[in-house]
Every structure is written in structure tokens, then in C-alpha cells.
N, C-alpha and C positions, 0 to 999 in steps of 0.2 A: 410360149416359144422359147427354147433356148438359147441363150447367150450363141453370141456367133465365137467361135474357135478363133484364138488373137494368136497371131502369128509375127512376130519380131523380127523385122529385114534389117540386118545390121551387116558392118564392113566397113573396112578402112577408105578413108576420101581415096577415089577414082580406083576404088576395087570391079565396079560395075553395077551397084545398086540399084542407079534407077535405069540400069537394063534391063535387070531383073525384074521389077517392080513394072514396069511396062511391059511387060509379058504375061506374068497376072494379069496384068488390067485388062490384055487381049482376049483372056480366057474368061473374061466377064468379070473378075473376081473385083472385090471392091478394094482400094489402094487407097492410102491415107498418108500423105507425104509431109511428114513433121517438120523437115524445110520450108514448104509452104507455108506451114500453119507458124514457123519460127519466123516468116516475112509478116505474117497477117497480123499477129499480136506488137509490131513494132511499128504498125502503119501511123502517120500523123494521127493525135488526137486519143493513141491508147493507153492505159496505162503505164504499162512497159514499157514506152518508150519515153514516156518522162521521168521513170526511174534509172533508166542508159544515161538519160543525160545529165541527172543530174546526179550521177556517179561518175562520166567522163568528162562532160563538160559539152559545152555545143559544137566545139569542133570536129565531133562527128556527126555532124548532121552536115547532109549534101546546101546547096543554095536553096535549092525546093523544098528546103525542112522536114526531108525525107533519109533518113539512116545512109552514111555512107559507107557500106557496108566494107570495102578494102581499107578505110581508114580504120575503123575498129577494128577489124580483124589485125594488122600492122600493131597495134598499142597492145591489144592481149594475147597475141602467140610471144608478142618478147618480155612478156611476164606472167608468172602460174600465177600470183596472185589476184592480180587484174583481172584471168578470166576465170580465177573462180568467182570473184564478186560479178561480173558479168553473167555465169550461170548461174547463182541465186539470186537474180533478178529475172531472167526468161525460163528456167526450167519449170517453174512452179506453172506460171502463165501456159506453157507447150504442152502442159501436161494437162492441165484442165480440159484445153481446146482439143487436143487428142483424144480423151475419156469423152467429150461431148459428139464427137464424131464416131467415135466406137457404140456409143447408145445409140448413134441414128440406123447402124447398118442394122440388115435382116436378112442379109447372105449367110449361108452356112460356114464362112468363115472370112476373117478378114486380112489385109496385109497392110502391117505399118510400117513403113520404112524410118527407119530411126537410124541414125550417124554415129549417135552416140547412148547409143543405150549401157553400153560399161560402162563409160565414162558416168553416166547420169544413174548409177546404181537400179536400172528399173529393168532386170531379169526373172523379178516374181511379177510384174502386171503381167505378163504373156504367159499363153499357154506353150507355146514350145518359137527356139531361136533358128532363126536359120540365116546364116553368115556367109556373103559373099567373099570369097578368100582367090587372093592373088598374091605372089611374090612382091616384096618391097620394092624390089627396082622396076615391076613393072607399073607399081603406083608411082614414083618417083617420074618415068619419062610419061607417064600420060598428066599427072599436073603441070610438067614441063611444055607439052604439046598442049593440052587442052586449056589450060588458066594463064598460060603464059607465066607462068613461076620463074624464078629461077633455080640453079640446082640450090643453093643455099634456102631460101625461101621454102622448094618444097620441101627438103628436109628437115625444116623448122614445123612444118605444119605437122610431117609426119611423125615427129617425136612427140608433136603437142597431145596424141590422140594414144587411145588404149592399145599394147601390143599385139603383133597378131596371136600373140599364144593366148592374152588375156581372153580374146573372143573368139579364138578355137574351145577354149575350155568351157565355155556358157552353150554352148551350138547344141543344138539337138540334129540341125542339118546343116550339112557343108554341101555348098556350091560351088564349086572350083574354075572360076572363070577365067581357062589360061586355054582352050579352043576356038571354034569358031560359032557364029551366033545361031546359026541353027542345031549345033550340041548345047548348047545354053537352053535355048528354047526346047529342046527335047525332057531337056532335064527338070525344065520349070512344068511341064506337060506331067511329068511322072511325079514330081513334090504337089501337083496340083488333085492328084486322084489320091495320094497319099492321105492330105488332109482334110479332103473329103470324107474319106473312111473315118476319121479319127475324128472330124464336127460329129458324125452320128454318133457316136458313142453317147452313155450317157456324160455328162461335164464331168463327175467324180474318174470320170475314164481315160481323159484326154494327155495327162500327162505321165 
């Protein structure tokens, strides 16, 4: 049986990804959420998380000895180098656990939602990109509304992360999530038949 067709959900924080990505999942399709898998490899007791800590120290760990994840986050958005040392200690780890769950599907194609797939240089593991894209400011008031940011704060986060032209430019598909949810959903309807067609091919075909 053929490799399933890997599909790269990527976009800027509160572009609409896991709108996206849960509208797939309606259409049966199988969804593999690298934030999840990025909570599960920092669980008490795993490796990566005794290499977090013993790069930042314990004060980011909650009382329950569990990752306090706005503390970290606060320590590596106000410095690149901090979170690059932060990312070569969980990319390697999200990526294995990624690859292990991409071996277990047997769907004709898959969808990974990854954040930062520019940032993490991994635009050749995927067979083609597809990019949820919205206007800056309207990431800006939905971290403000949804995270409770501040306007300073979200636009710390938002510089922190690849631009929009960086991952316009990797896209094979653009989602333009600036309508209403059942144009969303139409759209994932018609990239859902789209990739269908393109798992059949033979794999030398797909991209």
C-alpha cells in the first residue's frame, strides 16, 4: 500500500488552523496536531522535559511538576536565543512523534497541522503545503480576544514567528480565512477532493 499523501497545515498563530484542521477531521480525514504531540513529549517523566529543564531551570515547571507553559513562553519570546535552544531540544522529539503517527495512518492522505513548519525548516517531509493566511491585524485582535494578549505581548509573539510572505512563498495551497465559516468549510470540501486525486497518483506524481 502506498505511503499516505502528507499534507502540511501551516499559518501564522490565530490564522484559523485548527479551524481548518477540524474540518478535515469532519471529512474523516485523519489529523495529526503537532501541538498535542509538542504537550505529550513534555509530559512529567519524559525526556524532553528534563532537558527544558535543565536548560531553563525549574522555574518553569508549574507546582504539579508539570511545564508551565506562559512561563516559558514569557522567557523565550524575549529572547531568539533562548528559543532557539528551546527548539533544539523539542523539535527533534515532535518530529520523531510526528513520523511515528504518519506510519500508523492508512488513509489516502494525511493532515498535519504544524505552526511552524518554516520556522522548523521541514518543507521537504511534506508532499505539498497548504497555508492558512489572514491579515496581520486580524491575528493581532484574535490573540488579543482569544489568549488575552496584550497588544504588546501579541505583537512580540507575532514577530517571534516566520512572515507571512516566508509561508506564502512554500504554499502550494492558500486558504484565505478572512469569510465566514461555511466558505471555510466549502473550501476545505474542494482541497479535500483535490487531494484525493493527487494520493492516487503514483508517489513519483504527487508533487
Amino acid at each position: 500500500m502506498a505511503a499516505p499523501l502528507r499534507i502540511g497545515l501551516t499559518g501564522g498563530i490565530a490564522s484559523g488552523k485548527t479551524t481548518v484542521a477540524d474540518a478535515f477531521a469532519r471529512l474523516g480525514v485523519p489529523v495529526i496536531d503537532t501541538d498535542q504531540l509538542a504537550r505529550e513529549v513534555v509530559e512529567p517523566g519524559r525526556p524532553a522535559l528534563a532537558a527544558v529543564v535543565a536548560e531553563f531551570g525549574p522555574g518553569i515547571l508549574g507546582a504539579d511538576g508539570r511545564l508551565d507553559r506562559r512561563q516559558l513562553r514569557a522567557v523565550v519570546f524575549a529572547d531568539a536565543d533562548r528559543r532557539r535552544r528551546l527548539e533544539a531540544i523539542l523539535h527533534p522529539a515532535i518530529r520523531a512523534a510526528t513520523a511515528a503517527a504518519i506510519d500508523a495512518v492508512t488513509a489516502p492522505y494525511v493532515v498535519v497541522a504544524i505552526p511552524l513548519l518554516v520556522e522548523s525548516g521541514q518543507r521537504a517531509a511534506y508532499d505539498r503545503v497548504l497555508v492558512v493566511d489572514c491579515a496581520a491585524e486580524t491575528q493581532l485582535s484574535r490573540l488579543i480576544e482569544r489568549d488575552r494578549e496584550t497588544a504588546a505581548g501579541a505583537r512580540a509573539i507575532l514577530a517571534a514567528q516566520a512572515t507571512r510572505e516566508a509561508r506564502l512563498a512554500i504554499a502550494d495551497d492558500v486558504l484565505e480565512n478572512t469569510g465566514s465559516l461555511a466558505e471555510l468549510e466549502k473550501t476545505v470540501r474542494q482541497l479535500h477532493e483535490r487531494y484525493l486525486a493527487i494520493a492516487a497518483r503514483p508517489e513519483s506524481g504527487r508533487r
